[in-house]
C-alpha positions as CSV (number, residue, x, y, z in Angstrom):
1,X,-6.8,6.7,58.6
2,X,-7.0,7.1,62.1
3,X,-5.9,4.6,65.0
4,X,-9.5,3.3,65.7
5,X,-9.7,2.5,61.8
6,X,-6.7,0.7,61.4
7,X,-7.5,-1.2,64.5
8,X,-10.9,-1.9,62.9
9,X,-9.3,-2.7,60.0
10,X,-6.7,-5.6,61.7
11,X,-9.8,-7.1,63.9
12,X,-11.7,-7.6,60.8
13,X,-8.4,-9.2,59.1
14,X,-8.3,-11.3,62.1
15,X,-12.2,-12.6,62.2
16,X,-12.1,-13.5,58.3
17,X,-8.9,-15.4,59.0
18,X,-10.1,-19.2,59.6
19,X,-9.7,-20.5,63.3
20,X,-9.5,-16.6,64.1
21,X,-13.4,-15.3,64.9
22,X,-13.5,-15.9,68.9
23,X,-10.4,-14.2,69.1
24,X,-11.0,-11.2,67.3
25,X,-14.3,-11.0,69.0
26,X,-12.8,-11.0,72.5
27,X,-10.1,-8.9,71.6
28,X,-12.8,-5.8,70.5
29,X,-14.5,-6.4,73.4
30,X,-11.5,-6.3,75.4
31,X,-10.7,-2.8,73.8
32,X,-14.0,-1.6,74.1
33,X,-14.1,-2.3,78.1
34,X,-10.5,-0.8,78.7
35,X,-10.6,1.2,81.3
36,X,-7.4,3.3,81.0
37,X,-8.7,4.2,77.2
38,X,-11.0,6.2,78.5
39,X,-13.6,5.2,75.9
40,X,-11.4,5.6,73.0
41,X,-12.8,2.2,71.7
42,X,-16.1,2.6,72.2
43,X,-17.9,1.3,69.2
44,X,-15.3,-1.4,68.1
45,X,-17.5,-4.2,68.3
46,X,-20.3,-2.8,66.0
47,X,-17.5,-1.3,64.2
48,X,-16.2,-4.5,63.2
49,X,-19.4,-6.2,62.9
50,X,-20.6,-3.6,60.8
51,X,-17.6,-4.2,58.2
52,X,-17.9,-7.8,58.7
53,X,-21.1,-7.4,57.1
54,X,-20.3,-5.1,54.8
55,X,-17.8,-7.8,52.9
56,X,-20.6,-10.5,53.1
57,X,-18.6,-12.5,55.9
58,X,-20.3,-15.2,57.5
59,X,-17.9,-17.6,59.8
60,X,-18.0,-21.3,59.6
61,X,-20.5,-23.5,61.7
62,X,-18.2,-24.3,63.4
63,X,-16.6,-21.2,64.4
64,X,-19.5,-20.0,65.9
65,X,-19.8,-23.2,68.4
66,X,-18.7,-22.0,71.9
67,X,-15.0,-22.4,72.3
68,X,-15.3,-23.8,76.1
């Protein structure tokens, strides 16, 4: 399993994990916009949605109300 897998793999963990959606979200973005990866994340964020979807996952209303 490589690296970007695993990572996948822990940011999905994270968004199924109630209270734990924004976060997961804002940390694949994070990856994905690194600068000194030099594109090694590109893809997380559909990576992770894609999987998301794959296990049926659907966050609570109220998870997906703006946090601020």
């Amino acid at each position: 399993m490589t690296e970007f897998q695993k990572t996948r793999d822990w940011l999905v963990t994270l968004a199924m994990t109630p209270g734990w959606w924004h976060y997961s979200r804002e940390q694949a973005a994070q990856l994905e916009n690194d600068p000194q990866a030099a594109g090694a994340w590109a893809g997380m964020r559909q990576a992770v949605r894609a999987e998301l979807k794959a296990k049926g996952f659907r966050p609570p209303p109220a998870e997906l109300e703006q946090m601020w």
